[in-house]
Each structure stands twice: as structure tokens, then as C-alpha cells.
ZAMARGU-4260 file (C-alpha; in steps of 0.2 Angstrom, whole numbers, plus 5000, padded with zeros to 4 digits):
<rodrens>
0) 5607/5536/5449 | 5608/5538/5430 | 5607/5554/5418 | 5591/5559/5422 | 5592/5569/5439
5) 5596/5587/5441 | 5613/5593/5448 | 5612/5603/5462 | 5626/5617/5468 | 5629/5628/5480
10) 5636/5646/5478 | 5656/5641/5477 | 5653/5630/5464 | 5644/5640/5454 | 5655/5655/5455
15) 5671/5640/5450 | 5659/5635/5433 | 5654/5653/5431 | 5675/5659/5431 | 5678/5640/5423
20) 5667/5646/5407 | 5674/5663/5405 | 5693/5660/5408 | 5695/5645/5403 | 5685/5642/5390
25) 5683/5660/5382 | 5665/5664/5383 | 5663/5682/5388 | 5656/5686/5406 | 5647/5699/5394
30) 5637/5686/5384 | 5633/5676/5397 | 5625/5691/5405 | 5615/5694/5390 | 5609/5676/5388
35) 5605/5676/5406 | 5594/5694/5402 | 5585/5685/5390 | 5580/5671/5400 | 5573/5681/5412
40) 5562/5693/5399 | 5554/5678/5393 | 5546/5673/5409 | 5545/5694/5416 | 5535/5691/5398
45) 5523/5676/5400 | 5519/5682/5418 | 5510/5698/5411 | 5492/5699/5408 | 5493/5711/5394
50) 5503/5724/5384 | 5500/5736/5395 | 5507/5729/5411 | 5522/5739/5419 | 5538/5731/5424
55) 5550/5737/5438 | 5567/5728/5438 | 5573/5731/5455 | 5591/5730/5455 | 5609/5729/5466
60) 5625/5733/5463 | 5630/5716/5459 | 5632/5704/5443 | 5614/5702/5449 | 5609/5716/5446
65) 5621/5718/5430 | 5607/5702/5424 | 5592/5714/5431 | 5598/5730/5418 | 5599/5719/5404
70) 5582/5713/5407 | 5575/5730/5408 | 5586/5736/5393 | 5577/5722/5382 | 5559/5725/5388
75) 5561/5743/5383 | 5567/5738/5364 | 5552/5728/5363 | 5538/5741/5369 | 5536/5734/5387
80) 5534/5748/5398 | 5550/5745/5410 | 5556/5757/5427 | 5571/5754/5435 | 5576/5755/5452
85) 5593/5754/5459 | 5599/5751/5477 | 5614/5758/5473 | 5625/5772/5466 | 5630/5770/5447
90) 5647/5773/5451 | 5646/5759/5462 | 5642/5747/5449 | 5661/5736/5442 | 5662/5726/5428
95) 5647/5721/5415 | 5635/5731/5427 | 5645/5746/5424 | 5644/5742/5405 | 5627/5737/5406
100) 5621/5752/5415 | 5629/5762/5402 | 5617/5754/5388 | 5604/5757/5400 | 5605/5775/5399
105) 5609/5772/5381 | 5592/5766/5376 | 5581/5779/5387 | 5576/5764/5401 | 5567/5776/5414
110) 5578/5775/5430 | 5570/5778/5449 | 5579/5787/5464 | 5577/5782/5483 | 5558/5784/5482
115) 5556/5771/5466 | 5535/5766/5465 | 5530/5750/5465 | 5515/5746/5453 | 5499/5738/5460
120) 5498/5727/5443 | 5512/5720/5433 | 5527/5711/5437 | 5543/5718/5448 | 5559/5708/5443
125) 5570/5705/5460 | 5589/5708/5453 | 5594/5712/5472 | 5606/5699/5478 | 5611/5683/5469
130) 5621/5670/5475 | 5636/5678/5484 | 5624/5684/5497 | 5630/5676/5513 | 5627/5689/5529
135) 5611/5695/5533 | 5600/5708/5523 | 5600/5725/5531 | 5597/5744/5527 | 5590/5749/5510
140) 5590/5732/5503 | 5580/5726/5518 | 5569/5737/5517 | 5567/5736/5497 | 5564/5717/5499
145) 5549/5720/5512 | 5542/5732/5502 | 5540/5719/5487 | 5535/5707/5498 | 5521/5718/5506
150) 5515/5725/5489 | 5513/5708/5485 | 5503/5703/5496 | 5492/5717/5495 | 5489/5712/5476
155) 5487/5696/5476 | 5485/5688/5458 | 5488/5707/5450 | 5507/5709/5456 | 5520/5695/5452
160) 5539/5695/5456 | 5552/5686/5446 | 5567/5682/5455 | 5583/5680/5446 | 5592/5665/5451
165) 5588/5666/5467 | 5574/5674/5476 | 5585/5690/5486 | 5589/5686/5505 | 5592/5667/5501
170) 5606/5657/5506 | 5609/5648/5490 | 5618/5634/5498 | 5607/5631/5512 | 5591/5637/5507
175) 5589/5647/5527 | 5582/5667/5525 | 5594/5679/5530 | 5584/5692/5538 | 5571/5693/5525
180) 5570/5686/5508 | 5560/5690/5491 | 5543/5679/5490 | 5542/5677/5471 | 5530/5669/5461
185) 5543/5661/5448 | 5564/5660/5451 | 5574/5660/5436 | 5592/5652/5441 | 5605/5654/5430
190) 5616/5639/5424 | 5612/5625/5437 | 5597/5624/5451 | 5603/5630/5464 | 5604/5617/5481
195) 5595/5631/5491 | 5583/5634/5479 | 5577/5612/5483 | 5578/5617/5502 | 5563/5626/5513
200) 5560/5638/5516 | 5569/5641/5502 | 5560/5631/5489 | 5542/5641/5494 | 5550/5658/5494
205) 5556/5653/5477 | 5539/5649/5467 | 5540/5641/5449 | 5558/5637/5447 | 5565/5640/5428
210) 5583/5633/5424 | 5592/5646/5410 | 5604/5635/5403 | 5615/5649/5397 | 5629/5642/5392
215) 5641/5639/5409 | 5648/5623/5409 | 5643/5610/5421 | 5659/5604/5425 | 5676/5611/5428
220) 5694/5604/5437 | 5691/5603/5454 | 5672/5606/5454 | 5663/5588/5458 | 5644/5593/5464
225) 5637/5579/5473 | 5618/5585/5475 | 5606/5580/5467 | 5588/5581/5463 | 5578/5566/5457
230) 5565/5567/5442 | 5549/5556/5439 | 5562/5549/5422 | 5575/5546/5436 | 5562/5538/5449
235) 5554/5528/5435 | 5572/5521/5430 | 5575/5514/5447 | 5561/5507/5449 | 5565/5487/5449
240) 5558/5478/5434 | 5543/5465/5432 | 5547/5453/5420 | 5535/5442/5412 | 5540/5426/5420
245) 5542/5432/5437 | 5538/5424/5452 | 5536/5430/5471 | 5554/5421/5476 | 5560/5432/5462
250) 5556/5449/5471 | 5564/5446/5487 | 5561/5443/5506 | 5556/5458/5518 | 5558/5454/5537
255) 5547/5468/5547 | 5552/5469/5565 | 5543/5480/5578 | 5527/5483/5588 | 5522/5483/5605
260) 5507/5485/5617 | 5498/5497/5608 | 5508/5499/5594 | 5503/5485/5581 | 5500/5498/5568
265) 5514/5505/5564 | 5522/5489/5560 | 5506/5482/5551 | 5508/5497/5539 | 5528/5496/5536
270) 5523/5477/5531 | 5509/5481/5520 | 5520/5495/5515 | 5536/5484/5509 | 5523/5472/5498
275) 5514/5487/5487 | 5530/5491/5484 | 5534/5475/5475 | 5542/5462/5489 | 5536/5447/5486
280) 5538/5440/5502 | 5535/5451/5518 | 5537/5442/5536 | 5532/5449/5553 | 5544/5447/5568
285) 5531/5453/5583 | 5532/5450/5602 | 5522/5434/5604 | 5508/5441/5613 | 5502/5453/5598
290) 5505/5439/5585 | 5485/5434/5586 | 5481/5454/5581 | 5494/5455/5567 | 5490/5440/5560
295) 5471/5450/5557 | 5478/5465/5552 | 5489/5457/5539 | 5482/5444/5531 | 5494/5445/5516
300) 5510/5443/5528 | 5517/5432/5537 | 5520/5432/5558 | 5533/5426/5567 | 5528/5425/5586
305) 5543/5431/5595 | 5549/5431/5614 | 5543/5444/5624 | 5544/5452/5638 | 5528/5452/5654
310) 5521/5469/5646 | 5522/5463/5629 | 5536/5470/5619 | 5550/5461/5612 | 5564/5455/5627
315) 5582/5448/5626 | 5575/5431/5621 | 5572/5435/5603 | 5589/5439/5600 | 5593/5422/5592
320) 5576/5419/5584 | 5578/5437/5577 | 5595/5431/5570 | 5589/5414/5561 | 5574/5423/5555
325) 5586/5435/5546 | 5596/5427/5540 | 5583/5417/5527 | 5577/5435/5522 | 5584/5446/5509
330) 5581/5463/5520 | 5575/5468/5537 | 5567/5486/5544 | 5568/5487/5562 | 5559/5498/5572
335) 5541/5503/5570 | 5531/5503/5586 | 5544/5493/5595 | 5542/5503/5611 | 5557/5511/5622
340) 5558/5497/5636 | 5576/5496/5641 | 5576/5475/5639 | 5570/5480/5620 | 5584/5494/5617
345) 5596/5482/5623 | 5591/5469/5609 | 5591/5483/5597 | 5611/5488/5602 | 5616/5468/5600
350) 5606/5464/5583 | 5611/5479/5574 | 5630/5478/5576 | 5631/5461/5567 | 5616/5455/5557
355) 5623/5450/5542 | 5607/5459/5529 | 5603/5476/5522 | 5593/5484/5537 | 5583/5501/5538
360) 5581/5508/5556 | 5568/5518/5560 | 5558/5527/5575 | 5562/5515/5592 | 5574/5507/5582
365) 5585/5523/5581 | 5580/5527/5597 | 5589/5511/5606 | 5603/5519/5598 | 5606/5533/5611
370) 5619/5545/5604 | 5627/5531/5597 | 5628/5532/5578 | 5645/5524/5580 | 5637/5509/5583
375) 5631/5507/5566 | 5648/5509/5558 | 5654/5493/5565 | 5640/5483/5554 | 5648/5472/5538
380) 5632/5473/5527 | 5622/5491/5520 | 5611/5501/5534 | 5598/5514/5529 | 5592/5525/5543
385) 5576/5535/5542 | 5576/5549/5555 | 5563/5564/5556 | 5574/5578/5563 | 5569/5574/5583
390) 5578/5557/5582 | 5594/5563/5570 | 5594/5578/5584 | 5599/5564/5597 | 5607/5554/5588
395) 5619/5570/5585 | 5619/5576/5601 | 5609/5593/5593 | 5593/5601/5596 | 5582/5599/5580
400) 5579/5617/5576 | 5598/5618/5574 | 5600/5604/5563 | 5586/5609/5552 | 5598/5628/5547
405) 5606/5615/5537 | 5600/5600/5534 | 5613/5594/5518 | 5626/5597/5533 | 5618/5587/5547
410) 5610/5573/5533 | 5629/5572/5530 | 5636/5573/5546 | 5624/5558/5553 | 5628/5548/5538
415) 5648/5549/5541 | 5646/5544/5559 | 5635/5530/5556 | 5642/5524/5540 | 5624/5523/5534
420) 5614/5528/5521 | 5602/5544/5529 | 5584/5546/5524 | 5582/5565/5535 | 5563/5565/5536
425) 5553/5582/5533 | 5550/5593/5518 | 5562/5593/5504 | 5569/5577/5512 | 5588/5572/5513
430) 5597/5557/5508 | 5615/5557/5513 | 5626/5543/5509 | 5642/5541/5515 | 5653/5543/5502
435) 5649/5562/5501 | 5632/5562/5488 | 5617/5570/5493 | 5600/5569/5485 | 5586/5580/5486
440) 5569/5574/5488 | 5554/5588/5478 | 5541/5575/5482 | 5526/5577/5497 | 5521/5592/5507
445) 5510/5594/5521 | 5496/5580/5518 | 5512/5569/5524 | 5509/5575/5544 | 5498/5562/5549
450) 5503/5550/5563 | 5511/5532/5553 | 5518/5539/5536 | 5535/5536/5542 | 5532/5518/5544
455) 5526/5517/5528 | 5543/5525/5522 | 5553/5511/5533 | 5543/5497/5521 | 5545/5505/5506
460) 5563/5506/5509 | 5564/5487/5516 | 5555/5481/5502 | 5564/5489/5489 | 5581/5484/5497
465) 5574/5465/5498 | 5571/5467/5479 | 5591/5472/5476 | 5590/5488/5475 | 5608/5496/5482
470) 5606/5508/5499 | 5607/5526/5491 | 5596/5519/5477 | 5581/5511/5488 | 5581/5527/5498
475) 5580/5541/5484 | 5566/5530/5476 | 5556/5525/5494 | 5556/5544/5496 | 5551/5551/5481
480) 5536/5538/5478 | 5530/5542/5497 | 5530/5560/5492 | 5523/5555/5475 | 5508/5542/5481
485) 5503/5559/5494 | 5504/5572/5482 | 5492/5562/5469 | 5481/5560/5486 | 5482/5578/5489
490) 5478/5583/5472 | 5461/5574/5474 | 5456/5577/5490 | 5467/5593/5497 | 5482/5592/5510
495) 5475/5586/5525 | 5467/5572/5531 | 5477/5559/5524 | 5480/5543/5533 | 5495/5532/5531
500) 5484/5517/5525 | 5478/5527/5512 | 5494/5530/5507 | 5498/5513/5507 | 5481/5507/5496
505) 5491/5522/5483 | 5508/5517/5483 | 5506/5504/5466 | 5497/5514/5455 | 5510/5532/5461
510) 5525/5519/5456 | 5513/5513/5440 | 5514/5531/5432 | 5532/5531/5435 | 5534/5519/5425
515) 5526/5528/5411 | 5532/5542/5401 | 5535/5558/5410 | 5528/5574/5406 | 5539/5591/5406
520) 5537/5597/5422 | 5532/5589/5440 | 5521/5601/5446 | 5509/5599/5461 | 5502/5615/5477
525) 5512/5606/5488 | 5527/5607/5478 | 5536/5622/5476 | 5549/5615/5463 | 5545/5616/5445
530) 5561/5610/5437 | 5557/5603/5419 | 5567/5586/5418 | 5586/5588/5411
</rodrens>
């Protein structure tokens, strides 16, 4: 995908960098701490209202909380007034903590006992647990993070917490609470973003995110990150150009395929869908008893009346139709509003082993499927599959609530068994591709939950694969101008009450600004990431 995304790691390969940097490559664990300390102070700093606001660095017995002394040693030196508070015995401390606790007490930092104060202004910095932490949050630490959390919220606007690297309670790898986690207004991660830290509930507990680049390398022997987080430059990138001298034969050939008695929408919008994105063809395959209404509701497309069965949906007869129709297009999307007849299901099963095109499979499409992803591995051309949690659930065999305690695993897990790229639907969306790499989508929040935003997602993604765009590309990009074209809705008009044909009318103009220079930062209420591009 190019240069311009973040890398994403989990807490192993962090701590391999981190271990990489110092004993491979010399840099002292020591000066890395320091330079992480004063990452941190610069935003404890910015995140005051004035000189005389307090701090409290809350720390652990960690490196963590090695990062939280430094922190409060440096806001002492300048005049801030600092407190700290340690959730552990001095003697417990190892390593740079121990040497860094020793400056502490060199310096006069004030240091609180088991009944530390919290401020009702100011700004506590959460050096409790970092990355390491993989077992749930109990005792003193527990109860420590609760009583941030609720002082918190008992100061709205006059207490901010500053987490550093990641909020405390926070699987980093998965982004799940363990017990209870920090809420912080701003997350300061050290090195690389932490994958976590793009995940919910993760990502909301985690505020503005911050990357310190501190000096820890990025890449080491052995240590091959395959997450990722797109930017608006990354997004903008992929998008596929529009030369002067184009024409529409020059922009590809979408086939939509779908609907059913009742269902016309759905398809109508994944076609309008696939044209705003820039196909210049879009064709309808419908059952041939909805063609007169599609042929109203899309004047722009074209319909091809289709075999169907007595209760209008498409039957076993439009199997071959289906196949010539193909074949003269450049992509096909299959699946919005197609109904769960068992004649329709079983032309589903017999398409998608063989058509020889790029296909997305979305909604019935994926449900003909069963808890049969295999299916899928058997086809020769690309496949892109665009399940919201429910339908990836079946497909696995899992209930959805499991499958969403870690979503990179079962994105993963549903792309190996299909041999298709994965689009998991929901907040902080998944792609998964086969060959291991994982992207992380920051775009959209909750003005997207509203009934037909997913087929709108199955057109982007067709229209964008009938334009050339390889599978793992056309997903990232469908996903994150979805996201985009709904968070520039929100911003206007708040996050509810969107509907999917509004998102449709905003698709070119999201893309437009894509295309454009990006600011430093994508920022949005319903996006809790705040990385700065690379």
C-alpha cells in the first residue's frame, strides 16, 4: 500500500524492537526512557490550563512506570507542581525504574503512600501498566485505575489523564479491557502505535493518540509487523486516477447482482454505490420481475432481467445468464437483498466456485455459503468478502461476541479458510488478506448504523475492483472512504440519522478531498485515533 500508512504492532514485537534497539544496536534502555519522559511532559504540559495546575504521575513497578518517574522528575525541574504516587514498594522497582526512582528522590519530587490524593483540576499521568499487561487488573491497581476513572468523570473538562503508551488495563495486541482500563483524554505510545490502541474499545479508552518516536527502530531480524493503519495520504494514493483523456470504457465494468421481493434497495444503492466511486459502467442482474422498479430506481444503470423464481427472487435458471453476463464485466458484487430462498442459495454455491472475475460477497451472498468458507478457496480469480460480525460468526462456526475479543484473529482466521480477502464490518473495521497483512480501518463511527450502509460498502468495493484495483487495495480504500464520506456527514449534521443514499450522494466529493493534500492529523468526535500521518 505504499509508504504512507502507519505500522501497527502488538506487545511481542515491540518488546523484540525495543531489546533490538538496545542490544543490538547500542542505544541505552536509559536514554530511551528519558526520551520517552519527555514526550510524555510535552503533552502532561499542553493539556494544562495554567501554571498553576497540579500533576500526579501515577505509577507501577514497571518500565512503565520507570517512563511515569522521569516525567514527574522533569515537571519538577521546570516549576510544575508534580506528586507521585507509587503502587508499588521502591525495592520493588529493577532496572532503569530503580535508577530512575533514585533521581526522583534526588531532585525532592513529592512522593504519596497508599492514601495518594487525586486533584479535582490538573492533569493525572497513568504510568500503571504498559504493554506487558496480559491477565486481568486486580487489587491496588484495580482499584487505582477506578479511582482515576471516577474522578474523572466527576471533573469533566477540569481533570485530564495522559496515558503512557497505553491506557492501563489495555490488551495492547487486541485492544479488549482486562477487568477495567484507564479512560484518558490523550495516549502517548512509545515507538510505534500500538494495534490495540486502533481496536475498540481500545481506541475510545485511549483518547488523542500521540506517537513518540524515540528512537527504537522499526525493524529488527525476525520481527515482520503486518498491521497496518491507513492515512488520508495512503487513501488518497490508492485512489485510481482520471486522466484527461478518459472515457467510461476506460474505468471498468461493475456487474451488481442481488434483490428480491422487497429488497430492490439494497442492490439499487450498492449500484449507485459502485458508479460515485468511479466505474464507468455499472450493470444490474435482478430477478426478472423487479427489473421494471430497478429500472426507476436507477436510471444511471443498467438492468438485466434475470430468471426467477414464482416469489420473485433469482432461481436456478440464471445460472448461465449470470455466467455470460459475467463474463463481459470487469468485477461482480453479489448479494445485496438477494433473499435466503433455498433455490437462490443453491445458485449462489454453483456461481461462486468458478466465475472466472474479481467478486465481492456480501449479506445473502455470504449467507448461501453456510459454514462453508472453504468453498471460496476453490475459486481461480480474487474474492473480497464483506461480513459484519453475525455472518463471519457462521461462517466460522462462532458466536459473534466471541469473534469480536479479537477481531485481527477471526478477520484472519476467515480469510485463511476462504482464501479471500476480508472486509470484518463494525468499528475500527478489519481487512485481512491471506497472505498474513492486516489493515486497520480509523474511518466512520456510529452515524454508519443505519439499515443499507453495507451495500454501499459492497459497490464501493466492486467498483473499485472493476477499475483494477488489486483485492487488499479496493478493500482498505472502499473502507476508509465509507468511513470518511460518514464522518464528513456527521460533522455537519451529528451522528445519527444518516441514511445510506445520503452516503451515496457524499462518496465523490469524500474521495475528492482525498485527493488533495492532507492536513497533519485526521481528527473527527467519532474517531478516537488522532495519529498525525508518518
Amino acid at each position: 500500500m505504499g509508504p504512507r500508512v502507519w505500522t501497527l504492532v502488538g506487545a511481542a514485537e515491540m518488546r523484540a524492537l525495543d531489546r533490538h534497539t538496545i542490544e543490538q544496536l547500542g542505544v541505552p534502555g536509559a536514554l530511551l526512557m528519558e526520551v520517552a519522559g519527555r514526550a510524555v511532559s510535552e503533552v502532561v504540559l499542553a493539556r494544562r490550563d495554567g501554571p498553576e495546575d497540579p500533576v500526579l504521575v501515577v505509577c507501577g513497578a514497571g518500565n512503565n512506570g520507570g517512563d511515569g518517574l522521569v516525567v514527574a522528575r522533569q515537571l519538577q525541574l521546570i516549576g510544575v507542581p508534580v506528586r507521585v504516587a507509587l503502587l508499588a514498594p521502591p525495592r520493588s522497582l529493577r532496572g532503569d525504574a530503580a535508577d530512575n526512582w533514585k533521581r526522583l528522590e534526588a531532585v525532592g519530587v513529592p512522593v504519596e503512600g497508599p492514601r495518594w490524593r487525586l486533584p479535582a483540576k490538573g492533569v493525572v499521568v497513568d504510568a500503571i501498566f504498559g504493554t506487558g499487561l496480559s491477565r486481568k487488573v486486580e487489587g491496588a491497581a484495580a482499584a487505582a485505575i477506578r479511582r482515576i476513572n471516577a474522578s474523572r468523570r466527576s471533573h469533566p473538562g477540569a481533570l485530564r489523564v495522559v496515558s503512557v503508551d497505553v491506557p492501563s488495563g489495555l490488551c495492547a495486541d487486541t485492544g479488549q479491557v482486562l477487568g477495567v482500563a484507564i479512560e484518558a483524554d490523550a495516549t502517548v505510545t512509545i515507538g510505534l502505535p500500538k494495534l490495540g490502541l486502533a481496536l475498540e474499545p481500545g481506541r475510545s479508552h485511549a483518547g488523542g493518540i500521540r506517537v513518540a518516536r524515540i528512537g527504537i527502530a522499526d525493524e529488527a531480524p525476525g520481527v515482520n509487523p503486518r498491521a497496518s493503519l491507513l492515512t488520508r495520504a495512503a487513501a488518497g494514493a490508492l485512489l485510481p486516477p482520471r486522466p484527461a483523456d478518459g472515457h467510461k470504457g476506460r474505468f471498468g465494468h461493475a456487474l451488481l447482482v442481488g434483490a428480491s421481493e422487497g429488497k430492490t434497495g439494497a442492490i439499487a444503492l450498492a449500484a449507485h454505490a459502485a458508479g460515485r466511486i468511479g466505474a464507468g459502467l455499472v450493470t444490474i442482474g435482478c430477478p426478472a420481475g423487479l427489473n421494471d422498479i430497478l429500472e426507476i430506481k436507477c436510471t444511471e444503470a443498467m438492468t438485466a432481467p434475470l430468471p426467477d423464481t414464482t416469489e420473485r427472487a433469482l432461481g436456478s435458471r440464471a445460472e448461465a445468464p449470470l455466467r455470460r453476463l459475467a463474463s463481459e464485466r470487469d468485477a461482480v458484487g453479489l448479494g445485496p437483498g438477494l433473499g435466503q430462498a433455498a433455490e437462490t442459495a443453491k445458485l449462489v454455491r454453483a456461481l461462486v466456485v468458478d466465475l472466472d472475475r474479481p467478486l465481492a460477497l456480501d449479506a445473502d451472498g455470504l449467507n448461501a455459503l453456510g459454514e462453508e468458507p472453504g468453498l471460496l478457496a476453490r475459486r481461480s480469480a480474487p474474492t473480497v468478502l464483506t461480513p459484519h460480525p453475525g455472518e463471519a460468526g457462521r461462517l466460522l462456526g462462532a458466536r459473534a461476541g466471541a469473534l469480536n475479543r479479537d477481531r485481527v484473529g477471526a478477520a484472519r482466521a476467515l480469510a485463511e479458510a476462504s482464501g479471500a480477502v476480508v472486509i470484518l464490518k463494525g468499528a475500527a473495521s478489519v481487512i485481512a488478506d491471506p497472505d498474513g497483512r492486516i489493515a486497520i480501518n480509523p474511518t466512520g463511527g456510529p452515524a454508519l448504523a443505519s439499515g443499507g450502509t453495507g451495500d454501499v460498502l459492497l459497490g464501493l468495493v466492486t467498483g473499485l475492483l472493476a477499475q483494477g484495483l488489486a483485492p487488499f487495495d479496493a478493500s482498505v480504500l472502499a473502507a476508509f472512504v465509507h468511513g470518511w464520506a460518514a464522518d464528513r456527514i456527521a460533522m455537519r449534521t451529528g451522528p445519527s440519522g444518516l441514511l445510506a443514499e445520503d452516503l451515496v450522494r457524499e462518496i465523490p466529493e469524500a474521495a475528492d478531498t482525498l485527493r488533495q493534500p492532507p492536513g497533519l492529523e485526521l481528527r473527527h468526535e467519532c474517531l478516537a485515533l488522532d495519529f498525525p500521518e508518518p
